[in-house]
N, CA, C and O atoms as CSV, one atom per row, in Angstrom:
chain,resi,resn,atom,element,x,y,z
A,1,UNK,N,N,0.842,-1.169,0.000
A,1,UNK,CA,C,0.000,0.000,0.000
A,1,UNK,C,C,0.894,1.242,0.000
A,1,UNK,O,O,1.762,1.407,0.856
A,2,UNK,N,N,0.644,2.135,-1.019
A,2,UNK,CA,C,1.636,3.286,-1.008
A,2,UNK,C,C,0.583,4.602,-0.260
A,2,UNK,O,O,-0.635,4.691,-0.414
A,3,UNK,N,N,1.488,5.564,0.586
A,3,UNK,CA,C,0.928,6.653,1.461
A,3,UNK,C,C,1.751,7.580,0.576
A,3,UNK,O,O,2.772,7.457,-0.100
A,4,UNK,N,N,0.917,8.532,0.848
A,4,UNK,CA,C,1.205,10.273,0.347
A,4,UNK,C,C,2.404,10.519,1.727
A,4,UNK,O,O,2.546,9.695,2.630
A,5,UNK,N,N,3.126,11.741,1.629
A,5,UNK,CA,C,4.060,12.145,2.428
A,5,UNK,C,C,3.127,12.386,3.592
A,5,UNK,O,O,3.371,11.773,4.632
A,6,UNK,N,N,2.264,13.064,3.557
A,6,UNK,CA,C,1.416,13.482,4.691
A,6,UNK,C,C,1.022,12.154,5.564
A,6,UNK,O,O,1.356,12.145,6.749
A,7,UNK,N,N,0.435,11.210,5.105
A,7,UNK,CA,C,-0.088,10.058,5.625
A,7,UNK,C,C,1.256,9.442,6.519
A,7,UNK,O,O,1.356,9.309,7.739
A,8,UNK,N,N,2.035,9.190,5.666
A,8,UNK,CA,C,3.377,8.448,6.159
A,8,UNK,C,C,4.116,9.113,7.352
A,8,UNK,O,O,5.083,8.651,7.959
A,9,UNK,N,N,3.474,10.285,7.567
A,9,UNK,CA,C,4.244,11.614,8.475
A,9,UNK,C,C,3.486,10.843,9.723
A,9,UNK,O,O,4.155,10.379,10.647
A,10,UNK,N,N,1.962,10.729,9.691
A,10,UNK,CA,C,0.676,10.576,10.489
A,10,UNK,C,C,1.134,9.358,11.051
A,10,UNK,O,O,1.515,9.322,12.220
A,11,UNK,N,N,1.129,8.021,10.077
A,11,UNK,CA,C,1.750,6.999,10.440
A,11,UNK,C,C,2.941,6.525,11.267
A,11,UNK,O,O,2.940,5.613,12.095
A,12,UNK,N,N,3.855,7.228,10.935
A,12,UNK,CA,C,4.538,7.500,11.587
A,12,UNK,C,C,5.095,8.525,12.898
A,12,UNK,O,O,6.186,8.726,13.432
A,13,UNK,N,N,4.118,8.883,13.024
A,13,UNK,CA,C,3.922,9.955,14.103
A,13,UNK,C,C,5.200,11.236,14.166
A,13,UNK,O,O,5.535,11.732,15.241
A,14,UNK,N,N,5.801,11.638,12.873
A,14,UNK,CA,C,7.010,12.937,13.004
A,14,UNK,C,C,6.345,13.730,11.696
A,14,UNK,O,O,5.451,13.528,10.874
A,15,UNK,N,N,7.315,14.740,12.004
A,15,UNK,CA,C,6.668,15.749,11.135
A,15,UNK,C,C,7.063,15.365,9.844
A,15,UNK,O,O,7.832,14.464,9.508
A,16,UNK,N,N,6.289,16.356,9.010
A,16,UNK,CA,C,6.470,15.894,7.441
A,16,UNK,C,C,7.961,16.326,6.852
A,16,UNK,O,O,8.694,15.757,6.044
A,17,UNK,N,N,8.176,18.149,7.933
A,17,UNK,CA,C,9.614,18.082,7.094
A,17,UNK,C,C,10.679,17.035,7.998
A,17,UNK,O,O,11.832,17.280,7.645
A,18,UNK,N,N,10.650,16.326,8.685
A,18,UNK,CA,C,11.699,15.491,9.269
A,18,UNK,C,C,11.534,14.735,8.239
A,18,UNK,O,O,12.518,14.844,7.507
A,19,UNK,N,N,10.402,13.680,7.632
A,19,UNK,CA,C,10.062,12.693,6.776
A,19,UNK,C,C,10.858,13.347,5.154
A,19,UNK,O,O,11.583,12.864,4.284
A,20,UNK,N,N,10.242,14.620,5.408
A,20,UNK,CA,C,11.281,15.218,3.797
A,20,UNK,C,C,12.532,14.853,3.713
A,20,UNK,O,O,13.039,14.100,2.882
A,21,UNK,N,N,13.093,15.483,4.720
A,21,UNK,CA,C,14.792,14.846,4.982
A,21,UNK,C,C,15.143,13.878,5.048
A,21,UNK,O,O,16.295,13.757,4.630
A,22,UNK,N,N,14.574,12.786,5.495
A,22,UNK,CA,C,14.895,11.496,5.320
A,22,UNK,C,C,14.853,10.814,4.032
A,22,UNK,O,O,15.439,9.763,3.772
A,23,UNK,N,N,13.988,11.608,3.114
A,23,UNK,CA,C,13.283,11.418,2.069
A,23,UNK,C,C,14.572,11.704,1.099
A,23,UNK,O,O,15.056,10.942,0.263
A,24,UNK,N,N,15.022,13.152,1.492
A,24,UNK,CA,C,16.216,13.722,0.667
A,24,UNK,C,C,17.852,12.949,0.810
A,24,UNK,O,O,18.731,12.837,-0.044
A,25,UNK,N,N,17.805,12.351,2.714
A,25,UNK,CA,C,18.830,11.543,2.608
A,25,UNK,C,C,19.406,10.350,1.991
A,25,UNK,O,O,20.522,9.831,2.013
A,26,UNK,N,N,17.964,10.005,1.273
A,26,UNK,CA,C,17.603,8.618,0.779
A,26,UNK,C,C,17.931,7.373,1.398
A,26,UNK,O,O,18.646,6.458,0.987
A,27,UNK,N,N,17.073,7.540,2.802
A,27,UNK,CA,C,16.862,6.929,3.949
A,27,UNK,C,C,15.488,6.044,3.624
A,27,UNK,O,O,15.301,4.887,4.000
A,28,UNK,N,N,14.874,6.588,3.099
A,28,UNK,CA,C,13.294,6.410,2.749
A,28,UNK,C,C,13.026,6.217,1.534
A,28,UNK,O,O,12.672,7.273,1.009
A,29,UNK,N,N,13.030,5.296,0.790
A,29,UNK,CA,C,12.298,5.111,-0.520
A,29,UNK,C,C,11.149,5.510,-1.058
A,29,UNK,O,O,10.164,5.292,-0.352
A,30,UNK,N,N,10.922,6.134,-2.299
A,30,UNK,CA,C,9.751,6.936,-2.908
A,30,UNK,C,C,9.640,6.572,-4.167
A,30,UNK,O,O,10.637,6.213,-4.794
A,31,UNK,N,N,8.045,6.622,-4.890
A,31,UNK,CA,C,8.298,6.573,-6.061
A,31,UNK,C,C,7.407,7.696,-6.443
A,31,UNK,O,O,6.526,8.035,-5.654
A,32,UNK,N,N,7.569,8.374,-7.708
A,32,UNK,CA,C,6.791,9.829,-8.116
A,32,UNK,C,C,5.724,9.085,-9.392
A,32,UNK,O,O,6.034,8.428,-10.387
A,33,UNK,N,N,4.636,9.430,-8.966
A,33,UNK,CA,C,3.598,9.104,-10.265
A,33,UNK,C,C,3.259,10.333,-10.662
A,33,UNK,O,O,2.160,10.773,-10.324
A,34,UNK,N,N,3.847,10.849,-11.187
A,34,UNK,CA,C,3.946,11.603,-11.852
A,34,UNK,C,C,3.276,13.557,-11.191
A,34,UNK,O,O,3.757,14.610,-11.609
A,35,UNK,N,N,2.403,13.473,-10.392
A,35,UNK,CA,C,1.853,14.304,-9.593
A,35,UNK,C,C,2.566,14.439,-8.165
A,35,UNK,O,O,2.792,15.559,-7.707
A,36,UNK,N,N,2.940,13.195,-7.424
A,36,UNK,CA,C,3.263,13.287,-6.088
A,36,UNK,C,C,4.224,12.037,-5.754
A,36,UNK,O,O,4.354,11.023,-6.439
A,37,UNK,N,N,4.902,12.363,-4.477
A,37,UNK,CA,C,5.461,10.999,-4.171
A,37,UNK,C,C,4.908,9.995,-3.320
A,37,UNK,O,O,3.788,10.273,-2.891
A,38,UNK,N,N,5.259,9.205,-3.059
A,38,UNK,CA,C,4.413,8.139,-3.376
A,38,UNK,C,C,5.359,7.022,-2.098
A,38,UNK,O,O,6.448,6.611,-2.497
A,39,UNK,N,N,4.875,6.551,-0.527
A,39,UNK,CA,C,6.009,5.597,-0.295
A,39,UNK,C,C,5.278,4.557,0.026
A,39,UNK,O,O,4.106,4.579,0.400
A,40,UNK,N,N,6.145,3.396,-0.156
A,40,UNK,CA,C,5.422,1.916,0.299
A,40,UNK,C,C,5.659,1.904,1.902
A,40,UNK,O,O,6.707,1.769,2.534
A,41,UNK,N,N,4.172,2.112,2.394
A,41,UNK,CA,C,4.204,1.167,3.827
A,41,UNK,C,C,4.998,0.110,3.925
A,41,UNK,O,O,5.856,0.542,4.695
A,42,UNK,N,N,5.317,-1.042,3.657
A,42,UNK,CA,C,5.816,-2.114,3.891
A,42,UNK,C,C,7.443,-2.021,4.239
A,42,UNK,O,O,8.208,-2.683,4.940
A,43,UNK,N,N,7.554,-0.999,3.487
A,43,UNK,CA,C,9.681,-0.625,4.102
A,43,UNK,C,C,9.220,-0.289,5.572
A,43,UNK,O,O,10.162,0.408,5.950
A,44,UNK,N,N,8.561,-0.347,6.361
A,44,UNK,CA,C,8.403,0.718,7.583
A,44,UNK,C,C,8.168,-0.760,8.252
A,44,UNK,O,O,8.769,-0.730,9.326
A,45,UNK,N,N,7.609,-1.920,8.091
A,45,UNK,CA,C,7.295,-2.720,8.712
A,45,UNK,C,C,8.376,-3.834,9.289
A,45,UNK,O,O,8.041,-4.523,10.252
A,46,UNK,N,N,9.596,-3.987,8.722
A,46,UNK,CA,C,11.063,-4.495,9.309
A,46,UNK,C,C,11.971,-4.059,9.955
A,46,UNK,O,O,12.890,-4.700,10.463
A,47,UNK,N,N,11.632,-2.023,10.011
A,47,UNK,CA,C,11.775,-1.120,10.912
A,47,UNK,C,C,11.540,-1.224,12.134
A,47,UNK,O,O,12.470,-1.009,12.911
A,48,UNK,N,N,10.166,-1.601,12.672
A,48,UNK,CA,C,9.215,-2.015,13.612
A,48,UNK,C,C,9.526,-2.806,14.135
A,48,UNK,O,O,9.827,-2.673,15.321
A,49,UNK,N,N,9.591,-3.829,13.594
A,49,UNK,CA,C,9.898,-5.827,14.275
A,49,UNK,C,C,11.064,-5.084,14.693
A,49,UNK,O,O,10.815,-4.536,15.766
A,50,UNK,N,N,12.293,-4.826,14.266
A,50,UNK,CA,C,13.459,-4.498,14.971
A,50,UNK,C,C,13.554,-4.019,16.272
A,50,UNK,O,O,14.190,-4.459,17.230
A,51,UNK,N,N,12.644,-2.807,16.135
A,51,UNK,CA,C,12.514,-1.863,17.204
A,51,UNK,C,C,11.790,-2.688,18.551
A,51,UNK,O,O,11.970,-2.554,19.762
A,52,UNK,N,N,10.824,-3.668,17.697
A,52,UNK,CA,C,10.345,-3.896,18.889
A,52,UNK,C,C,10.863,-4.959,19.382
A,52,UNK,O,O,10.500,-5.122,20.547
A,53,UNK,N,N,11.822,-6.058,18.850
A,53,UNK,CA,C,12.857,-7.064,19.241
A,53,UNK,C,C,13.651,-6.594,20.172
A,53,UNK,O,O,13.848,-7.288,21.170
A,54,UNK,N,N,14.247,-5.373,20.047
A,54,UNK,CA,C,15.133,-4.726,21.049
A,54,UNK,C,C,14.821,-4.198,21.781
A,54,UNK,O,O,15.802,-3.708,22.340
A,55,UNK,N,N,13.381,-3.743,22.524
A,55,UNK,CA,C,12.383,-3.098,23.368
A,55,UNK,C,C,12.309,-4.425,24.250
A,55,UNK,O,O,12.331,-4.280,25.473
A,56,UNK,N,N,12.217,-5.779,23.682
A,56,UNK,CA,C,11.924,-7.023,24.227
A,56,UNK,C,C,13.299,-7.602,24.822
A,56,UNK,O,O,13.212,-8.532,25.623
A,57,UNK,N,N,14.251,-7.224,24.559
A,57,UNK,CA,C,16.111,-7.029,24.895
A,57,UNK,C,C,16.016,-6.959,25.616
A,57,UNK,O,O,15.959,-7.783,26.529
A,58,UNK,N,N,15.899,-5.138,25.547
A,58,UNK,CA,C,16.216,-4.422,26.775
A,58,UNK,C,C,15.593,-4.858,27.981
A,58,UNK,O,O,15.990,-4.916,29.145
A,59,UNK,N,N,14.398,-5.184,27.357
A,59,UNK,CA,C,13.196,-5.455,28.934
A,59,UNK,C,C,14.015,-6.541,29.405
A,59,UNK,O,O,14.653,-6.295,30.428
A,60,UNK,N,N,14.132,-7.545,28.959
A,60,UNK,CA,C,14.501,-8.876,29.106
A,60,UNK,C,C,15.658,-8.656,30.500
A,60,UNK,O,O,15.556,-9.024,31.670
A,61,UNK,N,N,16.985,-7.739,29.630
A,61,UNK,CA,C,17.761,-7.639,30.795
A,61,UNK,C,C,17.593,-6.913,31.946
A,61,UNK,O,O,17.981,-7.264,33.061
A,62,UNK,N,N,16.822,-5.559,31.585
A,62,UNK,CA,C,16.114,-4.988,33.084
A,62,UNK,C,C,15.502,-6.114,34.023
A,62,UNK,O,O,15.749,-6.110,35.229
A,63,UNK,N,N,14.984,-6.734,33.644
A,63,UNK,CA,C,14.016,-8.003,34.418
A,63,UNK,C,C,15.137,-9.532,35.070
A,63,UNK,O,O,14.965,-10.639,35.581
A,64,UNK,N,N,16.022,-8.839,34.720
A,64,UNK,CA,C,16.974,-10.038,35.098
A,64,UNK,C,C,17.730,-10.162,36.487
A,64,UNK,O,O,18.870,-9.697,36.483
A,65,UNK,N,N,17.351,-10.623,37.477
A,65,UNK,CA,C,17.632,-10.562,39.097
A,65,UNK,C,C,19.090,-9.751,38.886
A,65,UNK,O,O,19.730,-9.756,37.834
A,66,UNK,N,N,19.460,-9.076,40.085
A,66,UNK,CA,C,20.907,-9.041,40.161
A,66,UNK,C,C,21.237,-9.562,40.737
A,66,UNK,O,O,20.609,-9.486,41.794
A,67,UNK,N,N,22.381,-10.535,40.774
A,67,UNK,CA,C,23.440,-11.427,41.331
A,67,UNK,C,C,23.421,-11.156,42.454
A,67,UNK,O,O,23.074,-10.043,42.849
A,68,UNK,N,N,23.925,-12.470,43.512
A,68,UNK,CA,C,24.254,-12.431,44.905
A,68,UNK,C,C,25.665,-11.373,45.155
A,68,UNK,O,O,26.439,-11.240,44.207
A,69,UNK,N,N,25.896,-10.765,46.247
A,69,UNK,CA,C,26.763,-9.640,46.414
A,69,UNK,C,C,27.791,-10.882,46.806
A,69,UNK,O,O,27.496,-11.665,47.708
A,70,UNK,N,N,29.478,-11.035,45.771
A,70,UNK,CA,C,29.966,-12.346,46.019
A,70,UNK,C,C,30.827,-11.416,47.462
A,70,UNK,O,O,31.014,-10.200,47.486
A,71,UNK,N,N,31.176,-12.276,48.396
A,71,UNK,CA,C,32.021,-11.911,49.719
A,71,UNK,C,C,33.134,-12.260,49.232
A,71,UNK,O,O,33.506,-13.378,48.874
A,72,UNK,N,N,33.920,-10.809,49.219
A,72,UNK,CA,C,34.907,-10.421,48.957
A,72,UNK,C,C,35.932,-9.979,50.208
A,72,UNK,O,O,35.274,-9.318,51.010
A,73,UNK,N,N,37.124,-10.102,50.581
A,73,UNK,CA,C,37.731,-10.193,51.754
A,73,UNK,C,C,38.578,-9.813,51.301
A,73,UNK,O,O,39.146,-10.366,50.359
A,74,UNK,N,N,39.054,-8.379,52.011
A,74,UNK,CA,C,40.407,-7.503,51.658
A,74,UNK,C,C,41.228,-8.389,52.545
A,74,UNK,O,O,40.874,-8.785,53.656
A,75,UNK,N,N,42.613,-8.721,51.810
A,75,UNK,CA,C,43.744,-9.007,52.122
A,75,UNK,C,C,44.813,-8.801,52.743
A,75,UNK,O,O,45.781,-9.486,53.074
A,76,UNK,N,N,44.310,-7.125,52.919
A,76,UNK,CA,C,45.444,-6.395,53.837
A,76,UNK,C,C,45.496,-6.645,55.308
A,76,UNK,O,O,46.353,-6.092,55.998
């Protein structure tokens, strides 16, 4: 499904000129039909799984007991 710049802004919840720039960095794939540009939803969707694989990381190790305090005995 292809979105107008505006939609893809919405979808993505940032502004349109941040989306321009990304657009101009050629970060973001577009195609022009001849009136407007034009981007495929579906590049945005392997974006996502990522983001949210590593949201599931991070949690993972926050949630992870901390170790027994090992007894340590100065030598001096």
């Amino acid at each position: 499904m292809y979105l107008t710049i505006k939609e893809t802004a919405e979808h993505l919840s940032i502004p349109e000129s941040q989306l321009k720039a990304l657009i101009q960095q050629k970060r973001i794939r577009t195609i022009h039909d001849g009136q407007q540009l034009l981007i495929n939803r579906d590049q945005f969707s392997t974006h996502f799984e990522q983001v949210e694989k590593y949201k599931r990381m991070i949690q993972d190790y926050l949630d992870e007991p901390i170790p027994e305090d090992l007894d340590v005995k100065d030598e001096d």
